[in-house]
N, C-alpha and C positions, 0 to 999 in steps of 0.2 A: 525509273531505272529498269534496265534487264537481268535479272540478278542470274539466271544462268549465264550471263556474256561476261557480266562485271560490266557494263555500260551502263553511266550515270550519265542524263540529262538533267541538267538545273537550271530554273531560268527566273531570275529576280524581278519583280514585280512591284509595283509602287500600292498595288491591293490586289485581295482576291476577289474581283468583281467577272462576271460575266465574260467582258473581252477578254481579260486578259487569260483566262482557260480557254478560251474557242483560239486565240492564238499559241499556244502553246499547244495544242491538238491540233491544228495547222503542223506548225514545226517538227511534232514529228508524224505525221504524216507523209511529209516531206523526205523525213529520214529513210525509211522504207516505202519509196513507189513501186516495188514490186507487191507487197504485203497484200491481200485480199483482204484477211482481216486482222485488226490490232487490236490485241487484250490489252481492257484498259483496268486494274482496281483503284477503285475511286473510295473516297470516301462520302461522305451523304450532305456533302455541302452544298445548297441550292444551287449552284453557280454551275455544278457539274450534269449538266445535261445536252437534252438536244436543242435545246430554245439557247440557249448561250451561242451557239455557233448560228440558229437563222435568225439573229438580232444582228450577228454582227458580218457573216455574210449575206444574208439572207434568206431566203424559205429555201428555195433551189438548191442555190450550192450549201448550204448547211445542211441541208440535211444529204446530201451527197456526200459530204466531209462524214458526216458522223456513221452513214451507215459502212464505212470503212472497219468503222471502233465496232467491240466488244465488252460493254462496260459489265466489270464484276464491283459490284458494290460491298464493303464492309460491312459485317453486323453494327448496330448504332454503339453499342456494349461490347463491341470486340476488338474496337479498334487498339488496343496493345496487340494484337496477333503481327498488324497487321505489318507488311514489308517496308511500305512506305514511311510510317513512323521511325523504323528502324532507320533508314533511309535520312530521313529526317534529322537524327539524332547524331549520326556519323557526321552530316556534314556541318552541323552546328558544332561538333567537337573539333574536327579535324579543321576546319575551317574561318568560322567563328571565334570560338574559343573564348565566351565569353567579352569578345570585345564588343564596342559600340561604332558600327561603319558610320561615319557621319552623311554619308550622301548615299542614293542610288547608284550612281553611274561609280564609285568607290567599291559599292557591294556586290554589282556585277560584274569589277574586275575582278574582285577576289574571289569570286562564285566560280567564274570561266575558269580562274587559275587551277581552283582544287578539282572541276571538272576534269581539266585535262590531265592533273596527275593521278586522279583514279583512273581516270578509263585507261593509263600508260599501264597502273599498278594491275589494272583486270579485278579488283579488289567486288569480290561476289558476297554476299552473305547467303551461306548455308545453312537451311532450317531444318532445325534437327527436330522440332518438337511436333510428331507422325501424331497420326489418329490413337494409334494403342499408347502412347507414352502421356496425350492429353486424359483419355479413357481412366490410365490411371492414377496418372496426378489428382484427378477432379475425381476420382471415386465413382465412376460412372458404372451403371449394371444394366444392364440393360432391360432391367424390369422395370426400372425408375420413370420409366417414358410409354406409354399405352396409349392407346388410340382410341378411342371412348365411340 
Protein backbone atom coordinates (compact mmCIF):
# COMPACT_ATOMS: atom_id res chain seq x y z
CA UNK A 1 0.00 0.00 0.00
CA UNK A 2 0.85 3.89 -0.29
CA UNK A 3 -0.77 5.02 2.55
CA UNK A 4 -0.11 8.81 1.81
CA UNK A 5 -1.91 8.24 -1.75
CA UNK A 6 -4.56 5.81 -0.22
CA UNK A 7 -3.37 3.21 -3.05
CA UNK A 8 -3.80 -0.43 -2.18
CA UNK A 9 -2.21 -3.08 -4.18
CA UNK A 10 -3.47 -6.78 -3.27
CA UNK A 11 -2.59 -9.67 -4.98
CA UNK A 12 -3.72 -13.27 -4.05
CA UNK A 13 -1.43 -15.94 -4.08
CA UNK A 14 -1.78 -19.76 -3.91
CA UNK A 15 1.53 -19.42 -1.19
CA UNK A 16 4.09 -17.28 0.14
CA UNK A 17 7.05 -18.82 -1.56
CA UNK A 18 9.84 -17.03 -3.35
CA UNK A 19 8.20 -16.38 -6.89
CA UNK A 20 5.30 -15.37 -5.90
CA UNK A 21 7.02 -11.99 -3.94
CA UNK A 22 9.84 -11.61 -6.92
CA UNK A 23 6.39 -11.22 -8.98
CA UNK A 24 4.69 -9.10 -7.10
CA UNK A 25 7.86 -6.77 -6.83
CA UNK A 26 7.74 -7.14 -10.73
CA UNK A 27 4.10 -5.65 -10.62
CA UNK A 28 4.81 -2.86 -8.94
CA UNK A 29 7.77 -1.98 -10.37
CA UNK A 30 5.72 -1.93 -13.18
CA UNK A 31 3.39 0.58 -11.50
CA UNK A 32 6.04 3.26 -11.19
CA UNK A 33 8.63 3.19 -14.22
CA UNK A 34 9.62 6.56 -13.58
CA UNK A 35 10.41 5.74 -9.72
CA UNK A 36 14.38 5.55 -9.24
CA UNK A 37 13.74 4.13 -6.12
CA UNK A 38 10.84 2.17 -4.19
CA UNK A 39 10.49 1.89 -0.41
CA UNK A 40 9.63 -1.29 0.29
CA UNK A 41 8.65 -2.24 4.40
CA UNK A 42 8.81 -5.85 4.47
CA UNK A 43 8.56 -7.89 7.05
CA UNK A 44 11.43 -10.65 7.88
CA UNK A 45 9.83 -13.51 6.05
CA UNK A 46 12.68 -15.39 4.10
CA UNK A 47 11.04 -15.26 0.80
CA UNK A 48 11.54 -11.37 1.10
CA UNK A 49 14.90 -10.74 -0.34
CA UNK A 50 17.17 -10.48 -3.30
CA UNK A 51 17.71 -14.18 -4.01
CA UNK A 52 13.82 -14.47 -4.52
CA UNK A 53 13.89 -12.31 -7.65
CA UNK A 54 17.54 -14.01 -9.28
CA UNK A 55 15.85 -17.53 -8.75
CA UNK A 56 13.19 -16.52 -10.57
CA UNK A 57 14.44 -13.99 -13.10
CA UNK A 58 17.81 -14.65 -12.75
CA UNK A 59 21.31 -13.15 -11.33
CA UNK A 60 21.04 -10.18 -14.10
CA UNK A 61 17.79 -9.09 -14.13
CA UNK A 62 17.00 -9.84 -10.42
CA UNK A 63 19.14 -8.12 -9.06
CA UNK A 64 18.46 -5.05 -11.59
CA UNK A 65 14.83 -5.45 -10.41
CA UNK A 66 15.72 -5.39 -6.88
CA UNK A 67 18.23 -2.69 -6.71
CA UNK A 68 15.18 -0.47 -7.89
CA UNK A 69 13.59 -1.32 -4.12
CA UNK A 70 14.54 0.17 -0.82
CA UNK A 71 13.70 -2.57 1.53
CA UNK A 72 12.80 -1.20 5.15
CA UNK A 73 12.58 -4.32 7.30
CA UNK A 74 10.26 -4.47 10.64
CA UNK A 75 11.59 -5.00 14.04
CA UNK A 76 11.07 -9.09 14.62
CA UNK A 77 8.95 -7.77 18.09
CA UNK A 78 7.30 -4.80 16.32
CA UNK A 79 5.47 -6.04 13.93
CA UNK A 80 2.00 -4.60 15.53
CA UNK A 81 3.49 -0.97 14.56
CA UNK A 82 3.67 -2.02 11.51
CA UNK A 83 1.30 -0.43 8.27
CA UNK A 84 1.19 -3.52 6.56
CA UNK A 85 -0.61 -5.56 9.23
CA UNK A 86 -2.87 -2.77 9.55
CA UNK A 87 -3.30 -3.01 5.99
CA UNK A 88 -3.78 -6.45 6.42
CA UNK A 89 -6.43 -6.29 8.86
CA UNK A 90 -8.74 -3.84 6.82
CA UNK A 91 -8.97 -5.93 4.05
CA UNK A 92 -9.73 -9.16 5.76
CA UNK A 93 -12.51 -6.97 7.52
CA UNK A 94 -13.89 -5.06 4.74
CA UNK A 95 -13.35 -7.69 2.48
CA UNK A 96 -13.28 -11.02 3.79
CA UNK A 97 -15.38 -10.78 6.57
CA UNK A 98 -14.89 -13.88 7.98
CA UNK A 99 -16.05 -15.77 5.06
CA UNK A 100 -14.42 -18.88 3.50
CA UNK A 101 -13.48 -18.22 -0.48
CA UNK A 102 -13.62 -21.69 -1.75
CA UNK A 103 -11.16 -21.17 -4.73
CA UNK A 104 -8.30 -18.89 -5.79
CA UNK A 105 -9.35 -17.56 -8.81
CA UNK A 106 -13.05 -16.71 -6.43
CA UNK A 107 -10.48 -14.85 -3.91
CA UNK A 108 -8.88 -12.73 -6.51
CA UNK A 109 -12.13 -11.58 -7.69
CA UNK A 110 -13.03 -10.53 -4.51
CA UNK A 111 -9.57 -9.05 -3.60
CA UNK A 112 -9.53 -6.87 -7.19
CA UNK A 113 -13.07 -5.85 -6.32
CA UNK A 114 -12.28 -4.34 -2.68
CA UNK A 115 -8.95 -3.18 -4.51
CA UNK A 116 -10.68 -0.94 -6.62
CA UNK A 117 -13.14 0.49 -4.14
CA UNK A 118 -10.50 1.53 -1.90
CA UNK A 119 -8.23 3.11 -4.14
CA UNK A 120 -11.93 5.02 -5.68
CA UNK A 121 -12.38 5.66 -1.64
CA UNK A 122 -8.46 7.02 -1.38
CA UNK A 123 -9.07 5.31 2.16
CA UNK A 124 -5.28 6.25 3.82
CA UNK A 125 -4.53 5.10 7.32
CA UNK A 126 -3.08 8.07 9.36
CA UNK A 127 -0.58 7.09 12.18
CA UNK A 128 -0.98 9.16 14.89
CA UNK A 129 1.27 7.20 17.22
CA UNK A 130 4.82 9.97 16.78
CA UNK A 131 8.05 9.27 18.66
CA UNK A 132 7.02 11.46 21.94
CA UNK A 133 3.34 9.79 22.19
CA UNK A 134 5.23 5.96 22.04
CA UNK A 135 8.24 7.68 24.51
CA UNK A 136 5.33 8.18 26.73
CA UNK A 137 3.10 5.43 26.49
CA UNK A 138 6.20 3.00 27.24
CA UNK A 139 7.56 5.21 30.00
CA UNK A 140 10.64 5.80 28.08
CA UNK A 141 13.56 8.20 29.93
CA UNK A 142 15.99 8.47 28.32
CA UNK A 143 18.40 7.33 31.00
CA UNK A 144 17.01 3.90 30.61
CA UNK A 145 19.38 3.25 27.59
CA UNK A 146 23.36 3.99 27.96
CA UNK A 147 25.91 2.95 25.84
CA UNK A 148 28.51 0.98 27.91
Amino acid sequence: MESKAGWHFVKATSNRKSPAFAEALQDIAKRYPEANTIHLVLDNLSTHSRHALEVRYGVRAGRRLWRRFTPHYTPVRGSWLNQAEVEISLHSRQCLDRRRIPTLDKLRCETQAWQKWANRQRIRIRWRFTVPNARAKFHYQPTDFTRS
